[in-house]
N, C-alpha and C positions, 0 to 999 in steps of 0.2 A: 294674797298674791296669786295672782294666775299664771299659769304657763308662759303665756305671752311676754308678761313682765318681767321671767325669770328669765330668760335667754335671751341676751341682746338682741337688738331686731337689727342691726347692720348685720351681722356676723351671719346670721339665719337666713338674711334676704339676698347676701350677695354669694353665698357658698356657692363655688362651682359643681357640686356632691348635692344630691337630693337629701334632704331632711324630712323625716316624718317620723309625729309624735304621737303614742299613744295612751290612755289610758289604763288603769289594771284589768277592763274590762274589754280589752284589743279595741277601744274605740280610737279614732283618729282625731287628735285633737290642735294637731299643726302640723301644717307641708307648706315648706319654704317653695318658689318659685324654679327653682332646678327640678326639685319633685315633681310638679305638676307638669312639666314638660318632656320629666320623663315617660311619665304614664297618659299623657295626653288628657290632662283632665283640669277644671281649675279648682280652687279652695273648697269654693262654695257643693262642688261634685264631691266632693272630698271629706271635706271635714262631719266628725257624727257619724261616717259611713264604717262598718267593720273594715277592719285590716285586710280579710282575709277576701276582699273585694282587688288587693291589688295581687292573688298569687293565682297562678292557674287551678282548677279546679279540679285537677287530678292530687295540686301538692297542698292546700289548703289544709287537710286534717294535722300531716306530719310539721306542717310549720306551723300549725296554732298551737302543735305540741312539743316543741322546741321553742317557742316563747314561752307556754306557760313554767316550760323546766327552768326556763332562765329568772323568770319572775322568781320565780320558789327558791330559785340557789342565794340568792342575797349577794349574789356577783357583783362589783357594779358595774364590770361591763366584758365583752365578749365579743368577738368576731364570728359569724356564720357560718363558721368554714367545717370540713371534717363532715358534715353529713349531707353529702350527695349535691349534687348543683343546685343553687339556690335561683328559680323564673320568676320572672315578674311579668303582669299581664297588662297590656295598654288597652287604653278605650278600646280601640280596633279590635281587638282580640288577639293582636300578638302577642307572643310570648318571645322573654329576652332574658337573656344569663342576668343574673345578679351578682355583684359583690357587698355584704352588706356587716356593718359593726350594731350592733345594740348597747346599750349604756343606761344607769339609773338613774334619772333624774330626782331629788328631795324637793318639794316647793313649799315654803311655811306660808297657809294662811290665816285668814280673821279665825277661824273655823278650826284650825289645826293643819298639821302635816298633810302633803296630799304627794301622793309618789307617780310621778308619768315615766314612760319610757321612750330613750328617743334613737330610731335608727338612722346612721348614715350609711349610706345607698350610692353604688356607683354602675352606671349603665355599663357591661361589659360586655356586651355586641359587637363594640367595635375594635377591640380588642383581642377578640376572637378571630373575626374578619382577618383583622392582622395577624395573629400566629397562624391563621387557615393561610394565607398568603405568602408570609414566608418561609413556612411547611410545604406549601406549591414548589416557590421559588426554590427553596434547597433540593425539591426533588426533581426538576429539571435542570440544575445546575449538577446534581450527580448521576443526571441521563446523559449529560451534556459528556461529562468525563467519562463516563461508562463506554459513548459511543466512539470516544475519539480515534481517528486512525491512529495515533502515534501512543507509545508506553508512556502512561503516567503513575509513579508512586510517592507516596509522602511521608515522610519516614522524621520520628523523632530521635534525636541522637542517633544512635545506628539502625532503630530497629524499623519496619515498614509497618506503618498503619493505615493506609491505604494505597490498594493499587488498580487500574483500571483492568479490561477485559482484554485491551490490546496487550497491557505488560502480560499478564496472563500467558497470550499466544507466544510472548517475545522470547520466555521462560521456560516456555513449555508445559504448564502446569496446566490441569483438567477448571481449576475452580480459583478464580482470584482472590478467593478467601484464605486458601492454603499457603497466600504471598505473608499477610500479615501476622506481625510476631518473629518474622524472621527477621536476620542482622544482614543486612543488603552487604556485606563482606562477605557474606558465601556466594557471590552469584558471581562479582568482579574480580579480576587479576589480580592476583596479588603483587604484583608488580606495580599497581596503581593504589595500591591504598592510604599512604602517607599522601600524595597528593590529593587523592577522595576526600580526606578529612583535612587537608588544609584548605580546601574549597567550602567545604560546608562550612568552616567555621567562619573562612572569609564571608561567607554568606548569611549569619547570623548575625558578625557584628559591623557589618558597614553596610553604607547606604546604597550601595552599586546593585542596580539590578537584576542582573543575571550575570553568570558566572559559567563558562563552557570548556569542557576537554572530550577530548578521543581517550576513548574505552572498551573493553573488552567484557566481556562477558562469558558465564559457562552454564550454559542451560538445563537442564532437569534432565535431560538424556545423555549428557556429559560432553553435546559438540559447544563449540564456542562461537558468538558474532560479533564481531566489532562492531561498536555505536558512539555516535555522538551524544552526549550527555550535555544539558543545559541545568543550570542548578538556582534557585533562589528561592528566598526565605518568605514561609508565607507572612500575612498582618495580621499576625495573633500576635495577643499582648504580651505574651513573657518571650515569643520571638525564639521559639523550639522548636520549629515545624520546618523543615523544608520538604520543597515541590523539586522532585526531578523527571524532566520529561530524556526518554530516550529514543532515538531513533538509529534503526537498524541501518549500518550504512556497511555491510558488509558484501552486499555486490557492487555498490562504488570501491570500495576498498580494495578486494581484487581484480578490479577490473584497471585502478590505476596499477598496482602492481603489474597489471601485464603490461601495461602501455612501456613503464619503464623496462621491462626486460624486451617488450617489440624492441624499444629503441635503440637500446644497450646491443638486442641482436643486430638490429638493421647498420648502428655502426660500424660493428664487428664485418660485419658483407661484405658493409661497404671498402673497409679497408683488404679486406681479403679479396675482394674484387680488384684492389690497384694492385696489390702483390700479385696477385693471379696473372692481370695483364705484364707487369714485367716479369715475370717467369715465362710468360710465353714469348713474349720478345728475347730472351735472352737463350732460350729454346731455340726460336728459331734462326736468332745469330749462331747460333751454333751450329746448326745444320748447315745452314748456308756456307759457314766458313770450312767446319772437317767435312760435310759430305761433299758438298757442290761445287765450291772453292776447289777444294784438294783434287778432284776427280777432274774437273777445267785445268788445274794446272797440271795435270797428271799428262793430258792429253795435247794440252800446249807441249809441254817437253818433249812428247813423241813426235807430233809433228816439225815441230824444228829439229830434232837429230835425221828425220827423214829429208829436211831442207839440205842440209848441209853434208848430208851424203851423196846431194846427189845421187841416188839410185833411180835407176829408171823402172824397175820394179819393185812395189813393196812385198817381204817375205807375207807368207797368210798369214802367221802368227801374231806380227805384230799388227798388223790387220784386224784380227779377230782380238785382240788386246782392246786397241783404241774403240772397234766396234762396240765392245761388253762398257768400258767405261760409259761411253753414251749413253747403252742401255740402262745402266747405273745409273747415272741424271739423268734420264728422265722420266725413273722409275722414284727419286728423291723428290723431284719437283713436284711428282703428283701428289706423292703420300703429305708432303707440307702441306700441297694446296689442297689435299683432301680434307686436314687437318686444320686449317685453319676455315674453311666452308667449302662442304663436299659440291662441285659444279653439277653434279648428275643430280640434286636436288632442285635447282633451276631447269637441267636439260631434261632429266627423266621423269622427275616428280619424287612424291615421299615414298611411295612404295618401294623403287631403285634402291633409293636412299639408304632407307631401313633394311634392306635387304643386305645392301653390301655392307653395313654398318653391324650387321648380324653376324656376315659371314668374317669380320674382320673382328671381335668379342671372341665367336668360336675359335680360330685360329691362336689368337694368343693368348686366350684363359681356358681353352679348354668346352667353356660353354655349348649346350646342346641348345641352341634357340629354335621353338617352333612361333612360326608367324600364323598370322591370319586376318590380312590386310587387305581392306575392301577400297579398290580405285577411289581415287580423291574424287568430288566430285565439282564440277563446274561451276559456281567461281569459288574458290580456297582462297580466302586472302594470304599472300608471302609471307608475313607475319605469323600465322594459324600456320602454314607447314613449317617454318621456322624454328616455332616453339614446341610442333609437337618431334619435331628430328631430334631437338638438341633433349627433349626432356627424357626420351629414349636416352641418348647416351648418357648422359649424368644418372640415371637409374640404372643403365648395364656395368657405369661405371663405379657404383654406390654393392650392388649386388657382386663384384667379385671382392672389392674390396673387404664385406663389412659380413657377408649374408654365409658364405660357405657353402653357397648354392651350385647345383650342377647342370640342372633343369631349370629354363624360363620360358614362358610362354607369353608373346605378344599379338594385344589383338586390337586393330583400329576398327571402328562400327559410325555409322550415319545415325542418326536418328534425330528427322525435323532436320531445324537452324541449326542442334548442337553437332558435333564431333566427338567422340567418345574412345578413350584410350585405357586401356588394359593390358597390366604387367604383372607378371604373378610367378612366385618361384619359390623352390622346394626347398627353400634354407631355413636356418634359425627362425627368423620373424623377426618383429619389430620390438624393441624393448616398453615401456611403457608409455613413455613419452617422448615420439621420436625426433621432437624438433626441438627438444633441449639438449643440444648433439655435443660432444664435446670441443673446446675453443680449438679456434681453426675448421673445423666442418661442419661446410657449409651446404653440401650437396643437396639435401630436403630443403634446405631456407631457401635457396636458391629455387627450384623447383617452386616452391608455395608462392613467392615471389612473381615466378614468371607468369605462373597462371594467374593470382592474383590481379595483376598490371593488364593481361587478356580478358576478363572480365570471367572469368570460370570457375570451375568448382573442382577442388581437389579433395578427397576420399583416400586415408590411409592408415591401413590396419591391416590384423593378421587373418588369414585362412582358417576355419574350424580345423581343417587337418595338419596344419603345420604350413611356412613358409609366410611371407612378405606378399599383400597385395597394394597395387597403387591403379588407382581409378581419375582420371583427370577428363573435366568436358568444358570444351572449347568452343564457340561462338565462333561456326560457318565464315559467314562474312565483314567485312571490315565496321559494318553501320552497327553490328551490337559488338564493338570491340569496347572495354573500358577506357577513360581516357587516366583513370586514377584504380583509387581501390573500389571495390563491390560495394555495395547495400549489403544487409546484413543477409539477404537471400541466398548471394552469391559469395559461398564462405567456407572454411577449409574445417574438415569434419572427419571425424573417427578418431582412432588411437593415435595421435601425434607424438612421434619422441625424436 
């Protein structure tokens, strides 16, 4: 019996695996059709040819010597593995990885025993191909996350086993390797951690997506950012792995906190503004009734006892009585109408204005005000000296109240389109943040407000030598007036309290 006869010829001829059989002498004595297409050759090249015709010719010695150890073990069979990559060499002269098994074949003939040996043989090129591919692919799939802008870690139960270059920055740490190992419960609030772990889990055992909360964070140098955290499970099989991406949302976050306290302030204004006006109405009924009223009917009364005296001369005294009430009204009439809009600001202009507005602070606080007020110049929209008179008094009126000041100096200056105002005085100074004022005042909001709505920039903080400075510029003409609030150019800057 011959080779051929022993080994089924279905089974030989259809193998997807090359076959090739050799004798004790490495001759080739059968190659199934998978074979010869591996090596590019057919039977007839083949067969009675030495073996060591299909290995490269650098590895031919050590693999004729690893058959013949196999020959000599009385194994009956073994796999090729364990010593070094096994090539195979095609007509061409390529060279290709191999996987190969060796096995003992017994054959009884006329003649006696005859022992062949027969290798199965698997092309592994293109399986290499493949691991070199998806050894590519995982390496730019982990350039991919490396490069992400946003914090990515992936942490098994609690602990992080990987984290991108961005969590790195987010953390503060020099080396993203220094993330892993660690229990991502050091990094977050504790105030979120029963929720942390009830989202991971929800994220392990349902089928929902992604999973999101607001969180906080404390970073490697001890300050803290608030972030959005998205959470889901990655598709590994035992379903232990989750992916969490986080994003730094901590200047949206204060930045809404401010909007709601703008707003919270600006209602506050706003209602202290309707108080304000009826306080002022109720002021000036007042005036009107004891000063002006009382002082009219004062002088009515005299003139009818003079009626009804019939006198043909009136005494000087009561003369100079009725004379001084006059003078009385109409020394009331001005100071209201002063008070509720000085007219020498329309007749005079702002220099007047500020002047007698200076000299009227000194007189009843005591204030030492030095000016230095350069002529308005040609065209000042009414609005611009409006705003810059009244912001003067709400800062003279801010600085006896609040500053302890004795000394103030005021300076108006040109420069270009803008108008440039300068207040400065020798008191306490400003606290740290002066436009978180306490409820009810409002005199800075007010102020930021007005210039705000002018389209200008307001500047307020302390002097290196001590005292309160306020710096406001104002837009000349009516065509760069704002019709709203600024762009972010034109924006209220320094120590605000």
């Amino acid at each position: 019996m011959d080779i051929d006869s022993a080994i089924p010829s279905g089974a030989v001829q259809g193998a997807l695996d090359g076959i090739v059989a050799i004798d004790e002498a490495m001759r080739i004595v059968m190659v199934n059709p998978s074979a010869q297409r591996m090596f590019g050759r057919t039977a007839q090249q083949l067969l009675g040819r030495d073996l060591s015709e299909l290995i490269p010719a650098g590895a031919q010695e050590a693999h004729a010597a690893h058959v013949r150890q196999f020959m000599a073990s009385e194994v009956p069979e073994r796999p090729m593995l364990g010593r070094g990559q096994l090539m195979g060499l095609r007509a061409n002269g390529e060279k290709f990885p191999l996987e190969a098994a060796i096995s003992q074949l017994d054959v009884c003939g006329d003649l006696g025993g005859q022992r062949y040996y027969t290798a199965l043989l698997r092309d592994a090129s293109h399986e290499q191909e493949l691991v070199a591919t998806i050894a590519q692919l995982n390496r730019r799939l982990r350039s991919l996350f490396e490069l992400l802008p946003v914090a990515v870690w992936v942490t098994e139960g609690e602990w992080v086993v990987y984290s991108n270059m961005a969590c790195a920055r987010l953390f503060g740490v020099a080396r993203r390797e220094s993330l892993a190992g660690r229990s991502i419960y050091e990094f977050l609030d504790p105030a979120i951690h029963d929720v942390v772990r009830h989202k991971v889990a929800q994220a392990l055992s349902t089928q929902e997506a992604v999973h999101s909360m607001h969180s906080r964070i404390t970073r490697l140098d001890g300050s803290s950012r608030d972030v959005e955290m998205v959470l889901a499970a990655l598709p590994d099989h035992s379903r232990t792995l989750v992916q969490m991406v986080l994003s730094d949302v901590t200047k949206q976050s204060q930045e809404r906190r401010d909007l709601l306290t703008s707003r919270s302030t600006l209602r506050d204004l706003a209602a202290s503004l309707v108080d304000a006006r009826e306080e002022e109405r109720r002021n000036i009924a007042r005036e009107l009734h004891d000063e002006l009223g009382q002082r009219l009917t004062a002088l009515k009364l005299e003139l009818s006892a003079l009626d009804q005296s019939n006198a043909v001369c009136i005494p000087p005294q009561r003369m100079q009585s009725m004379i001084e009430m006059v003078d009385d009204t109409v020394s009331a009439t001005r100071r209201i109408s002063m008070d509720l809009r000085p007219l020498m600001l329309d007749d005079l202009g702002l220099q007047a204005a500020i002047e007698w507005l200076a000299q009227e602070f000194e007189r009843r606080a005591g204030l030492k005000i030095a000016l230095n007020l350069d002529p308005a110049p040609d065209p000042m929209h009414q609005k611009v000296l409006t705003a810059l008179y009244r912001i003067v008094q709400e800062a003279l009126t801010n600085i006896v109240r609040h500053s302890g000041a004795d000394h103030v100096a005021i300076a108006i200056t040109h420069t270009g389109s803008m108008v440039e105002l300068h207040i400065e005085d020798n008191g306490r100074g400003f606290p740290g943040q002066p436009l978180q004022t306490p409820k009810g005042s409002f005199g800075l909001i007010g102020i930021q407000e007005r210039v705000l709505m002018m389209g200008g920039q307001l500047d307020i903080g302390n002097q290196p030598d001590g005292g309160a400075r306020l710096v406001v510029k104002l837009p000349l003409s009516a065509e760069q007036e704002s019709t709203g609030y600024p762009d972010e150019g034109s924006c209220v800057s320094g120590a605000l309290a």
